[in-house]
C-alpha positions in Angstrom: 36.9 -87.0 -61.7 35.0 -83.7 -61.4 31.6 -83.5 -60.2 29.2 -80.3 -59.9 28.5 -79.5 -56.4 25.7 -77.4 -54.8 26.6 -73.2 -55.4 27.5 -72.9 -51.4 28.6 -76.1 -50.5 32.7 -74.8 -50.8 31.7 -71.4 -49.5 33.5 -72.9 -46.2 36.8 -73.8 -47.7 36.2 -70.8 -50.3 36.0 -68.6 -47.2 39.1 -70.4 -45.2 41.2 -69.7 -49.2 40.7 -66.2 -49.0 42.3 -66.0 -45.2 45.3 -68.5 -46.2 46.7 -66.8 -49.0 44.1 -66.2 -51.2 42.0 -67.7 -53.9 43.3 -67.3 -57.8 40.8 -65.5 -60.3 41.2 -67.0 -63.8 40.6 -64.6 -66.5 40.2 -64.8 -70.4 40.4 -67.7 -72.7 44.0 -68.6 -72.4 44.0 -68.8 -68.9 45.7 -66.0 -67.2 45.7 -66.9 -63.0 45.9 -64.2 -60.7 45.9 -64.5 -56.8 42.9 -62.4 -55.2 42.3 -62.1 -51.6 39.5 -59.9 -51.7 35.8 -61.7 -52.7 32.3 -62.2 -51.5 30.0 -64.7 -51.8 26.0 -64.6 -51.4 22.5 -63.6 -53.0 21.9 -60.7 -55.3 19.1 -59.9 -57.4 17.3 -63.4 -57.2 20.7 -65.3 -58.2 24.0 -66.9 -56.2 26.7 -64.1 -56.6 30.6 -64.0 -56.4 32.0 -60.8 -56.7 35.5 -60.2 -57.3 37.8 -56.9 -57.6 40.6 -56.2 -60.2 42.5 -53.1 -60.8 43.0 -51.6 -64.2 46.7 -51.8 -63.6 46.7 -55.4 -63.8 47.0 -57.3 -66.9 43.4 -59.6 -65.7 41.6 -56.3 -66.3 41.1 -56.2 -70.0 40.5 -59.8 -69.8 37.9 -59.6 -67.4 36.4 -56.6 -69.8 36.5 -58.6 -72.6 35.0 -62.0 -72.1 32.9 -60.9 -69.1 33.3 -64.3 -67.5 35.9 -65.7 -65.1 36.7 -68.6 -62.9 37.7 -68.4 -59.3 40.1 -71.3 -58.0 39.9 -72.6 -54.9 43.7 -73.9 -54.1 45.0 -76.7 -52.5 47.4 -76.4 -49.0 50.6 -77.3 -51.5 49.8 -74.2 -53.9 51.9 -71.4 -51.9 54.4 -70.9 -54.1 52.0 -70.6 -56.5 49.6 -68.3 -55.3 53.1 -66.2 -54.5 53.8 -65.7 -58.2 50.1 -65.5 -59.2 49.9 -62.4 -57.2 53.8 -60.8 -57.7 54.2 -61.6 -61.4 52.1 -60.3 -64.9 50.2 -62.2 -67.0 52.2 -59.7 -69.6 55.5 -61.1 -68.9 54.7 -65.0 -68.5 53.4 -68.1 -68.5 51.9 -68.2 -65.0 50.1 -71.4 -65.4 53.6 -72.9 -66.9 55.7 -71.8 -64.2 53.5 -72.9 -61.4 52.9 -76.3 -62.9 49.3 -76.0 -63.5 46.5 -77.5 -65.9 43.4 -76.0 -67.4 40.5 -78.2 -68.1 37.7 -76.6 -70.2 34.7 -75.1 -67.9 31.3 -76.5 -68.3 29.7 -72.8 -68.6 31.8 -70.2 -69.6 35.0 -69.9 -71.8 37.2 -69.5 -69.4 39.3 -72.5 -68.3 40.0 -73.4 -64.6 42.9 -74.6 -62.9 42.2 -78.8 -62.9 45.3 -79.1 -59.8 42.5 -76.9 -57.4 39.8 -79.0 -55.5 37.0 -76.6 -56.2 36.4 -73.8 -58.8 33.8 -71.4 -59.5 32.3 -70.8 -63.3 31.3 -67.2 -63.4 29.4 -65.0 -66.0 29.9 -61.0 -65.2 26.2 -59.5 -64.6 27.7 -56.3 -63.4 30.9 -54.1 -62.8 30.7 -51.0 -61.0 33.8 -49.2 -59.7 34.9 -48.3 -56.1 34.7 -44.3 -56.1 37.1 -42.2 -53.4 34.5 -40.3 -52.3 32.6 -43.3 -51.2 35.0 -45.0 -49.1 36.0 -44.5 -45.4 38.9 -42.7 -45.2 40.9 -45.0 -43.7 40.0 -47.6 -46.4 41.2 -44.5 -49.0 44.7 -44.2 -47.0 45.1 -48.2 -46.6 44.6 -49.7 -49.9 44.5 -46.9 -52.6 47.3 -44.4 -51.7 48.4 -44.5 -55.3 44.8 -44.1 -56.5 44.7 -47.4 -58.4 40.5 -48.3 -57.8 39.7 -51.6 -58.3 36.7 -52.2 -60.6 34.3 -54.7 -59.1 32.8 -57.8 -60.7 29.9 -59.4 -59.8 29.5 -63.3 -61.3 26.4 -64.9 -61.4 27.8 -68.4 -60.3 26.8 -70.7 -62.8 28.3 -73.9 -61.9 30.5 -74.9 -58.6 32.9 -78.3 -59.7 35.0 -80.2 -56.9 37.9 -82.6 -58.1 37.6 -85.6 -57.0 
């Protein structure tokens, strides 16, 4: 049974997801999971915020352009395997919920399903995008993560709803 929790009551276990393999961002209608280990979680303009990256190379992108709403999942201990093909394999060349054995249930607040096998999700409606820019960055950052110039774009979700499985 799913029930709707306070907006930072998972931030904890949210938190603990991103350092043990990663969370997995759930984008357009259909369903298409992929494995982020990049978010942030807090206050912005008035309103409880997750904000989460994507680069246009990945098949999430236009989904996230699209609908403008997303779900992050926050995955159970068993879900390595699936967080490894969430984050090594395209939405544009399979089923990623059918290969890792996963359910969507229908979200309470956007149109975006989440995955029903995770303990927690996120329900998430885009209230800006604004893209990381070369010049801006540290070097270092530059050298580390973007040597082939792919920029993530990044989304900030006014968190509408926070569900636990129970």
């Amino acid at each position: 049974m799913r029930e709707q929790i306070g907006v930072y009551d998972a931030l904890g276990e949210t938190l603990a997801g991103l350092e043990n393999g990663g969370l997995l961002l759930v984008s357009g209608k259909q369903g298409n999971p992929m494995t982020i280990g990049w978010a942030t979680a807090g206050r912005i303009w008035g309103r409880p915020v997750l904000t989460v990256l994507v680069r246009p190379s990945r098949f999430s992108f236009p989904l996230m352009e699209n609908l403008s709403e997303f779900t992050v999942n926050v995955p159970a201990a068993e879900h390595g395997k699936a967080l490894a093909i969430c984050g090594s394999k395209s939405g544009r060349d399979m089923d990623k919920i059918a290969k890792c054995g996963f359910s969507l249930g229908s979200s309470e607040s956007v149109r975006v399903p989440y995955i029903t096998e995770c303990p927690v999700h996120y329900e998430c409606r885009v209230i800006h995008k604004s893209n990381v820019v070369n010049a801006d960055l540290e070097p270092g950052i530059t050298a580390e993560y973007y040597a082939a110039g792919d920029f993530h774009r990044v989304y900030y979700g006014e968190i509408l709803g926070v569900y636990r499985e129970g």
